[in-house]
C-alpha positions as CSV (number, residue, x, y, z in Angstrom):
1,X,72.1,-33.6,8.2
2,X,73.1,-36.3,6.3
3,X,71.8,-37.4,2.7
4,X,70.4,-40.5,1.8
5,X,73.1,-41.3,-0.6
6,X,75.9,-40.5,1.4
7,X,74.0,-42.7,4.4
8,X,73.7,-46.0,2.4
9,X,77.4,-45.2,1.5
10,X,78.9,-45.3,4.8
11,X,76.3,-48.5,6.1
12,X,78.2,-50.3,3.2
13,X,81.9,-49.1,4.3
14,X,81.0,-50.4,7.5
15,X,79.6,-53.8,6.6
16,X,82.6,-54.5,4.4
17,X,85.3,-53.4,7.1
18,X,83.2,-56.0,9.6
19,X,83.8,-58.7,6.8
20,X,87.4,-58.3,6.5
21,X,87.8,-58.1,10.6
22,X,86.0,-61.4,10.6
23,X,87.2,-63.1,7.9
24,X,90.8,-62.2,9.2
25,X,89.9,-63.4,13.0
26,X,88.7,-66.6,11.7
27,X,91.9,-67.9,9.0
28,X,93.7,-66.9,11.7
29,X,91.8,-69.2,14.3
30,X,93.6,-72.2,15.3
31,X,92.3,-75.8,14.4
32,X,92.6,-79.5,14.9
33,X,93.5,-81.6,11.7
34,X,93.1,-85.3,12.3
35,X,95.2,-87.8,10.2
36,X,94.3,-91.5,10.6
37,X,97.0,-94.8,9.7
38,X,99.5,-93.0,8.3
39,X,102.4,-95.2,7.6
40,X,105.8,-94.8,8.8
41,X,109.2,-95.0,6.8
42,X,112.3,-96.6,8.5
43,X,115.3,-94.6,7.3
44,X,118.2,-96.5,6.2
45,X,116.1,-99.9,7.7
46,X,117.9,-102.3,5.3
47,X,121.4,-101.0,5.6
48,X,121.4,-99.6,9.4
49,X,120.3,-103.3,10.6
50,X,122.0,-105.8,8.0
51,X,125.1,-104.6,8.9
52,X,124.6,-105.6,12.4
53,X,123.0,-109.1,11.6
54,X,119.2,-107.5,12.6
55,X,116.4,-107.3,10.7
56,X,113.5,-105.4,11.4
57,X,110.2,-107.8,11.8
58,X,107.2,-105.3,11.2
59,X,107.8,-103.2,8.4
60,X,104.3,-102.3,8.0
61,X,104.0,-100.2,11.1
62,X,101.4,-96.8,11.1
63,X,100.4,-94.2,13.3
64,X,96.7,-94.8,14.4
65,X,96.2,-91.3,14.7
66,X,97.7,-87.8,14.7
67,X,96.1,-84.6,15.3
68,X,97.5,-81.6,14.5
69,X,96.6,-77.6,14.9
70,X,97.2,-75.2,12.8
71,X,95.5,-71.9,11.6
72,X,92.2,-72.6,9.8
73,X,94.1,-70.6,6.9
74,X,96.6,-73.4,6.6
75,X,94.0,-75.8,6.6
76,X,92.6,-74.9,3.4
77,X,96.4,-75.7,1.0
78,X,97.3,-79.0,3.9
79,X,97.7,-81.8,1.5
80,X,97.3,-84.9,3.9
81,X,98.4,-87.2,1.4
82,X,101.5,-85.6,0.9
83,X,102.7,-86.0,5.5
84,X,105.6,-88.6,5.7
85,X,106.9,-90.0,9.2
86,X,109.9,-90.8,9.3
87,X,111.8,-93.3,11.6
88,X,116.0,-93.7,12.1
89,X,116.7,-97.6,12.6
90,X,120.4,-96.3,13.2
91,X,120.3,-96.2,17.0
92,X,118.8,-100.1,17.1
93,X,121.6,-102.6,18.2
94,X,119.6,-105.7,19.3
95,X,116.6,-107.6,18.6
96,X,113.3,-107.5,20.8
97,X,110.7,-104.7,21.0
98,X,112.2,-101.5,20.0
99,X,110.9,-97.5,20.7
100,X,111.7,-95.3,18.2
101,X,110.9,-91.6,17.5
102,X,109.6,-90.5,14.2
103,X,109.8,-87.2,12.5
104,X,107.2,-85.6,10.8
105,X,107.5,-84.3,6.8
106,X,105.1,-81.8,6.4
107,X,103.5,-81.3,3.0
108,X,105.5,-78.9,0.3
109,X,104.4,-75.0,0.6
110,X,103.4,-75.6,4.3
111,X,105.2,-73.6,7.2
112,X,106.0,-76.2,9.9
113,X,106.5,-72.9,12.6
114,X,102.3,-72.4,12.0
115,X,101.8,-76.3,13.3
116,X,102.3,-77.8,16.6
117,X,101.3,-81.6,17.3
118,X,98.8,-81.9,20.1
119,X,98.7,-86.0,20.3
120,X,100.2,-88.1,20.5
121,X,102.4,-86.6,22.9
122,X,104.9,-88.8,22.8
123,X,105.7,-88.9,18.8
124,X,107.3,-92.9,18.9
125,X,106.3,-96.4,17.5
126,X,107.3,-100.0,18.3
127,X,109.1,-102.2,15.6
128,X,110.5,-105.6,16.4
129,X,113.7,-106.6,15.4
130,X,114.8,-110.3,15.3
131,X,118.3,-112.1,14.1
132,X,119.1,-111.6,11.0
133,X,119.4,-114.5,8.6
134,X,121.1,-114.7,4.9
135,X,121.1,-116.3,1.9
136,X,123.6,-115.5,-0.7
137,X,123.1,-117.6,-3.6
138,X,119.3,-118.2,-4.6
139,X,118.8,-119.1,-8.1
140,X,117.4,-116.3,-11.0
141,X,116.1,-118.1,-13.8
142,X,115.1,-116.3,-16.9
143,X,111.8,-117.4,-18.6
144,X,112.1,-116.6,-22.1
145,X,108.5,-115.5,-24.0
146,X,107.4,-115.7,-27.7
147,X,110.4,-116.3,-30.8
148,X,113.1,-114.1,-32.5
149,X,111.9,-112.7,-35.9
150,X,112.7,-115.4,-39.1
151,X,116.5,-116.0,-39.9
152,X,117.8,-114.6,-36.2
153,X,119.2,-116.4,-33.4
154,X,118.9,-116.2,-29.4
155,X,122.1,-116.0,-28.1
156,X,122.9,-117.2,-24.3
157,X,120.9,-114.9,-22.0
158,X,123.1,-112.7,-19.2
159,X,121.7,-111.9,-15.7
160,X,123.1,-109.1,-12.9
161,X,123.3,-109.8,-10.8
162,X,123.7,-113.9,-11.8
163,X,122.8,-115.1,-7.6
164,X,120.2,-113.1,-5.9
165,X,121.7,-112.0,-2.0
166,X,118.4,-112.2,0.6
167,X,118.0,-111.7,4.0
168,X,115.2,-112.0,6.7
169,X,113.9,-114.7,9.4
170,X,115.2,-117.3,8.5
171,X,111.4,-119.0,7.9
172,X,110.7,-117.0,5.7
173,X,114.2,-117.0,3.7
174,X,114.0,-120.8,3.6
175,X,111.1,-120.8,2.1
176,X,112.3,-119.2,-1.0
177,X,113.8,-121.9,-3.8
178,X,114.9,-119.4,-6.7
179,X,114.0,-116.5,-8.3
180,X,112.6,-115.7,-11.9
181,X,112.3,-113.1,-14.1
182,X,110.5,-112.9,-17.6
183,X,111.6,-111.5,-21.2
184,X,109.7,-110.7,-24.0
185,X,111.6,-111.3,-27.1
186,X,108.8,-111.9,-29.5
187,X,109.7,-111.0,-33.3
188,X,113.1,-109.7,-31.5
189,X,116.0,-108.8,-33.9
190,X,118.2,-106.9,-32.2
191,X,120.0,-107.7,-28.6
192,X,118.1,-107.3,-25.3
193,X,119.0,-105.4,-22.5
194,X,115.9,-104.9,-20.2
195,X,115.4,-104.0,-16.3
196,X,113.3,-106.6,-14.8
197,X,111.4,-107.3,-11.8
198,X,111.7,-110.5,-10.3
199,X,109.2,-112.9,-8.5
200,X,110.4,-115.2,-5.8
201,X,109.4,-118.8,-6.0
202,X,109.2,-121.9,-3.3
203,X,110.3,-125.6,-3.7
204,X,106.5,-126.1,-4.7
205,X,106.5,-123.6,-7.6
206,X,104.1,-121.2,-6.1
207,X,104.9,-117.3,-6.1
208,X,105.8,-116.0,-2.6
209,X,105.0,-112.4,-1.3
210,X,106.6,-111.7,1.7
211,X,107.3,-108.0,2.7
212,X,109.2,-109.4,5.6
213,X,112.0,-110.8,3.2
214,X,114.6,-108.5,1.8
215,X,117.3,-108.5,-1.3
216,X,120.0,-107.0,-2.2
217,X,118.8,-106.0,-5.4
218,X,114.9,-105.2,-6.6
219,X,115.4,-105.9,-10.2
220,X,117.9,-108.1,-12.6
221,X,119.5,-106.4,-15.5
222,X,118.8,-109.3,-18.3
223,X,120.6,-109.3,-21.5
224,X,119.8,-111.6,-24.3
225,X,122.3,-111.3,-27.8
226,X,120.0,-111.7,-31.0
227,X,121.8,-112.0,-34.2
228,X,121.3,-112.2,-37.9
229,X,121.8,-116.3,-38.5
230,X,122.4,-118.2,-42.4
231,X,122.4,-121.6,-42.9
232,X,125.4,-122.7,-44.7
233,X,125.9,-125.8,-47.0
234,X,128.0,-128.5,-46.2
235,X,129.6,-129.8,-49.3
236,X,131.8,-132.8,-50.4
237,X,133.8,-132.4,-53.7
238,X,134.0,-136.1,-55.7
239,X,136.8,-136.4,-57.8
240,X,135.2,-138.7,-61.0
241,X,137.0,-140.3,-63.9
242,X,136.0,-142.3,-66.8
243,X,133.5,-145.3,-65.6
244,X,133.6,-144.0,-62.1
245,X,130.8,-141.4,-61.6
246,X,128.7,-140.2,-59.0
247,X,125.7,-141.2,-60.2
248,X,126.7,-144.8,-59.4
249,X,127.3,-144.0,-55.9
250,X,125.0,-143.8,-53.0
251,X,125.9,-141.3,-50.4
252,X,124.5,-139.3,-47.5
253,X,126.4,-136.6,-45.1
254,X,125.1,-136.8,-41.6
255,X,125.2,-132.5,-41.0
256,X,124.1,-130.9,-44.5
257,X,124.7,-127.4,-43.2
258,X,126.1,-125.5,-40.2
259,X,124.1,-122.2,-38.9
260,X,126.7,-119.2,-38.7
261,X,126.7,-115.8,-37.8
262,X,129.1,-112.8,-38.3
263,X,129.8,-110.0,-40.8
264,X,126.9,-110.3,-44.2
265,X,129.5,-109.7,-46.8
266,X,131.5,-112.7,-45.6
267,X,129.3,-114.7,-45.2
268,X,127.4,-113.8,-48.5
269,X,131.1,-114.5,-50.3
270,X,131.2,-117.9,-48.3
271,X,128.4,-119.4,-50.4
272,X,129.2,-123.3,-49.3
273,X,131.8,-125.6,-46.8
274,X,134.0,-127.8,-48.3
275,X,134.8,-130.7,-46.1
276,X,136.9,-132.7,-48.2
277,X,137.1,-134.6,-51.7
278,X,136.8,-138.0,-52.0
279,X,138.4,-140.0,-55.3
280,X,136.0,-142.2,-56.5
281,X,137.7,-145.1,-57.5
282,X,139.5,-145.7,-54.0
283,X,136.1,-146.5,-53.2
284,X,135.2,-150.5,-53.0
285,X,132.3,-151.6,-52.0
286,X,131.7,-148.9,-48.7
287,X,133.3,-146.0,-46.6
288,X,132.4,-143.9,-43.7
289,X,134.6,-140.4,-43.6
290,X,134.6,-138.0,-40.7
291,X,135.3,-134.3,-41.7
292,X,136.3,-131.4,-39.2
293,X,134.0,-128.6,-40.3
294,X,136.3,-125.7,-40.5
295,X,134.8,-122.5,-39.8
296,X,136.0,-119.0,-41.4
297,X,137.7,-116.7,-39.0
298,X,135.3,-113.9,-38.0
299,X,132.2,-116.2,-38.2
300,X,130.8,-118.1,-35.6
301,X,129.0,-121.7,-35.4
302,X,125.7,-121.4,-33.2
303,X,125.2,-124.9,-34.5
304,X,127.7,-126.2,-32.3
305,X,128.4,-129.4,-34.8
306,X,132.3,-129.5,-35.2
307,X,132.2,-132.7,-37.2
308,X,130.4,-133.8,-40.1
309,X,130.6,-138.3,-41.7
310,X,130.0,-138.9,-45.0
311,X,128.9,-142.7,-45.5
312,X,129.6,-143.6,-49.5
313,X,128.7,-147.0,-51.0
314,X,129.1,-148.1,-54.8
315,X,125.8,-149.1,-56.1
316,X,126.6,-150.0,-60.1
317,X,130.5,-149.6,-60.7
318,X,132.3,-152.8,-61.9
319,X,135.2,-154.2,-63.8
320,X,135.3,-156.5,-66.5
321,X,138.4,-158.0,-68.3
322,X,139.2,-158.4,-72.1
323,X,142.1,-159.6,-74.3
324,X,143.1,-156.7,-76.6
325,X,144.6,-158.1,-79.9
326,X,144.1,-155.1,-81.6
327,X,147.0,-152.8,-82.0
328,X,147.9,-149.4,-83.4
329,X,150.5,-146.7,-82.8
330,X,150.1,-143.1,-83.0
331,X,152.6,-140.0,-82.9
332,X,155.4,-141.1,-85.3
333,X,155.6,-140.3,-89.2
334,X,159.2,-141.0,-89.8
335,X,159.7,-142.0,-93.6
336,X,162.7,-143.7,-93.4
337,X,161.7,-146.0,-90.6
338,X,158.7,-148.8,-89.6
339,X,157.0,-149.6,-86.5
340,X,156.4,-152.9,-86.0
341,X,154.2,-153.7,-82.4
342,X,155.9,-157.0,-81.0
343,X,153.2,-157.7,-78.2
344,X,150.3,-160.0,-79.7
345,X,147.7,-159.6,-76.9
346,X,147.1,-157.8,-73.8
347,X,144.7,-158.6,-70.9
348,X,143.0,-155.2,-70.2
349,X,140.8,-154.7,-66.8
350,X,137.9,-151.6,-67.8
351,X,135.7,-149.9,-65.2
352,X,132.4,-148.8,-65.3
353,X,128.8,-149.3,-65.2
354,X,127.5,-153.0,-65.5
355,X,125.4,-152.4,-68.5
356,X,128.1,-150.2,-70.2
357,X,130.7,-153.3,-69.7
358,X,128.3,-155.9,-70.5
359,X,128.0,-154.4,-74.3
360,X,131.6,-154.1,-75.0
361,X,132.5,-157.0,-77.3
362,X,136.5,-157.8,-77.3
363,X,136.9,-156.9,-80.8
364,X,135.7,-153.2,-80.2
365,X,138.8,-152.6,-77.8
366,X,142.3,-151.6,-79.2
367,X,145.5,-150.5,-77.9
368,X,147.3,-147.6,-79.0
369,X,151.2,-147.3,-78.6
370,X,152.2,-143.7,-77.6
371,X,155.5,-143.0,-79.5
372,X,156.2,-139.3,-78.6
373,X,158.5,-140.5,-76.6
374,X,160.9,-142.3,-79.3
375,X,160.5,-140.3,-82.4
376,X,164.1,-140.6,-83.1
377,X,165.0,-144.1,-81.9
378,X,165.7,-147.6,-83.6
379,X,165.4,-151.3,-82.3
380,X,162.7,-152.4,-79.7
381,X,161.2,-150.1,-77.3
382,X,158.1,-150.7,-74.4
383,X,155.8,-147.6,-74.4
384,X,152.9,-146.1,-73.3
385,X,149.9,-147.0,-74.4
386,X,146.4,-146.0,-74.3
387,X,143.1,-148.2,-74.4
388,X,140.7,-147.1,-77.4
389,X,137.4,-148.3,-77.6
390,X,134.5,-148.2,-80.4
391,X,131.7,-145.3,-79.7
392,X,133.7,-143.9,-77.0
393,X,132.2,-145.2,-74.1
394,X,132.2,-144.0,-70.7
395,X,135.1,-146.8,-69.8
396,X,138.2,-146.0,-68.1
397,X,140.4,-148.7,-66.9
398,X,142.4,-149.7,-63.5
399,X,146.0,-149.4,-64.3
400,X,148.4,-147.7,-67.3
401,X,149.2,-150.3,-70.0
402,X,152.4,-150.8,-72.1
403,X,153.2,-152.5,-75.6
404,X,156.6,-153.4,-77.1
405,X,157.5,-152.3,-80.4
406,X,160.3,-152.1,-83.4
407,X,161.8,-149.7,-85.0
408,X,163.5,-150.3,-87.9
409,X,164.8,-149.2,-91.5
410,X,162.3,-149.0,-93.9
411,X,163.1,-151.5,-97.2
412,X,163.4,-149.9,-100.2
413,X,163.0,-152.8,-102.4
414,X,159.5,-152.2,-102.7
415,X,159.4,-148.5,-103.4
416,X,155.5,-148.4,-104.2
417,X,155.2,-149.5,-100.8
418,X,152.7,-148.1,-98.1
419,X,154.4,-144.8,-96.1
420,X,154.1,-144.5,-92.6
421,X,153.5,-141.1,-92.5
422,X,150.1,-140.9,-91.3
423,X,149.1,-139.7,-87.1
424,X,147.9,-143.3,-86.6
425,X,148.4,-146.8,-88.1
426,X,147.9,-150.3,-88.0
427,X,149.9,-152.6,-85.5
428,X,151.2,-154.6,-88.7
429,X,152.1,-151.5,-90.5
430,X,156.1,-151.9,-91.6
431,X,156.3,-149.4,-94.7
């Protein structure tokens, strides 16, 4: 006879043998699964139909329903978002109402032997498929958002493709006027090279979303060149002289500066342009100048300007004329000879400013024979000379000037006489 104990032990052997036989008879039940609008992939849809001139009108087709049996077991891991049906667009050759079948992709980890599809029966769906109609050269534009960082330039911005290819019905495809992407290149300081999505556009500016048209590409490569940019100065060297300054000029450049880019250190060295020079007193009353900016090999001109005019106008340079009857010679101290100066008077043109000319009295002006040039000579010579004037204005004068002078024995009659040996002396000196 059996004890208690060994009674409650076998009544609980028993229970948990039933519970395995039962929970093994029912994962291993069959069940229905319904699935409800589940959407359905054309295979190759684009390729297999454009290349016949077809285009497939309903892309948007789904399965109302799909009910599939399985064990109860498989049930539980079945991930329904996970089933795909598939459709081949391969076998279609002509437009109208087509019936293809559609394969079913069963989730990852499932065995598709354990599941069999009870309806539909007849695993198809309809698509229609119409003429095919292309456009080849729509239009990208590139809308450009926000400002390189400070000292930077945009360069020109690059699309690839540079024409978006489309295809569908052709109302729909005629709809579309150009297509337009947007870039980003806010505080930018390096170049751009993004992956954009584009948006299609009609003649009316309005966005267009139409599954039903296709393209040859779903995004536009966009590259945009941002580079380090220095203003440059644009410079015109005056040649000056005495009485002919700057400061009496009045003067303006059209182009002040040229924006370049290219290697730091160059342009760093560069500093300034140099267009040209310009002599001062070849200027009369007013000139315009063009100048051909010439730009440094390696560097390049984002300003564009090629050319730059200088307009130059005298404002207070004049001329006045005097009569020089002073006279002195300078660079001969030969004892044994004098140096007469034959010429009497000498009409002198200076240059200058007005109120420096108006205070020069005739009597301040003086002409200095050069006579370097005759150190050794006798009899009557015409030389160089130079136009002296008291406090050392800023004068200069028009053209060179000349006197005539003699050279001759000195008399020794007079043998206290003045020498002649000094740098400089008086016109009327004859030892």
């Amino acid at each position: 006879m059996l004890s208690n104990g060994r009674k409650a032990i076998y009544i609980a052997a028993s229970i948990l043998i039933a519970f395995v036989l039962w929970f093994y008879v029912n994962n291993s039940a069959m069940v229905d699964l319904s699935l409800e609008d589940i959407p359905v992939e054309f295979f190759t849809a684009e390729s297999a139909l454009a290349n016949k001139g077809l285009v497939l009108l309903n892309g948007d087709v789904t399965v109302e329903s799909l009910v599939l049996t399985m064990p109860r077991s498989t049930v539980y891991s079945f991930n329904t978002d996970r089933v795909r049906l598939l459709a081949d667009l391969s076998s279609v050759n002509s437009t109208g109402t087509q019936s293809l079948r559609y394969t079913i992709i069963y989730p990852p980890g499932v065995n598709p032997g354990q599941i069999s599809v009870k309806s539909p029966t007849v695993q198809t769906v309809s698509v229609r498929v119409g003429e095919l109609f292309r456009k080849d050269d729509v239009e990208i534009r590139c809308k450009l958002v926000g400002n390189v960082a400070d000292g930077y330039v945009a360069g020109r911005v690059q699309l690839l493709p540079e024409v978006l290819e489309i295809w569908g019905q052709q109302r729909d495809v005629m709809q579309v006027s150009y297509a337009q992407v947007t870039l980003n290149i806010e505080n930018a300081r390096s170049t751009i090279v993004e992956l954009l999505e584009y948006t299609l556009y009609d003649y009316n500016d309005e966005p267009i979303n139409n599954p039903a048209i296709h393209a040859a590409s779903s995004s536009v490569q966009v590259t945009m060149p941002v580079i380090a940019a220095t203003d440059i100065p644009l410079v015109v060297r005056f040649i000056e002289e005495p009485g002919v300054r700057i400061e009496s000029f009045d003067y303006a450049l059209d182009k002040t500066a040229v924006t370049l880019s290219g290697d730091a250190n160059q342009i760093a060295q560069l500093g300034e342009i140099e267009l040209g020079e310009v002599v001062l007193a070849e200027i009369g009353d007013e000139r315009t100048i063009t100048y051909d900016i010439a730009i440094p090999d390696g560097l390049t001109n984002l300003s564009g300007a090629t050319t730059a005019t200088l307009t130059i106008a005298n404002r207070d340079v004049a001329t006045r004329e005097l009569t020089v009857s002073e006279f002195r010679y300078e660079n001969f101290n030969a004892e044994d000879r004098s140096v007469t100066v034959v010429t009497s008077s000498l009409n002198v043109t200076l240059r200058g400013a007005r109120d420096t000319l108006s205070s020069i009295t005739p009597e301040s002006v003086q002409a200095v024979a050069d006579l370097s040039g005759i150190l050794d000579a006798s009899g009557t010579y015409t030389v160089p000379a130079s136009i002296r004037i008291d406090g050392d204005p800023d004068v200069g004068t028009i053209q060179n000037y000349q006197l005539t002078v003699r050279i001759g024995a000195v008399e020794t009659s007079e043998p206290d006489g003045p020498a002649n040996g000094d740098a400089e002396h008086d016109a009327n000196s004859n030892g």
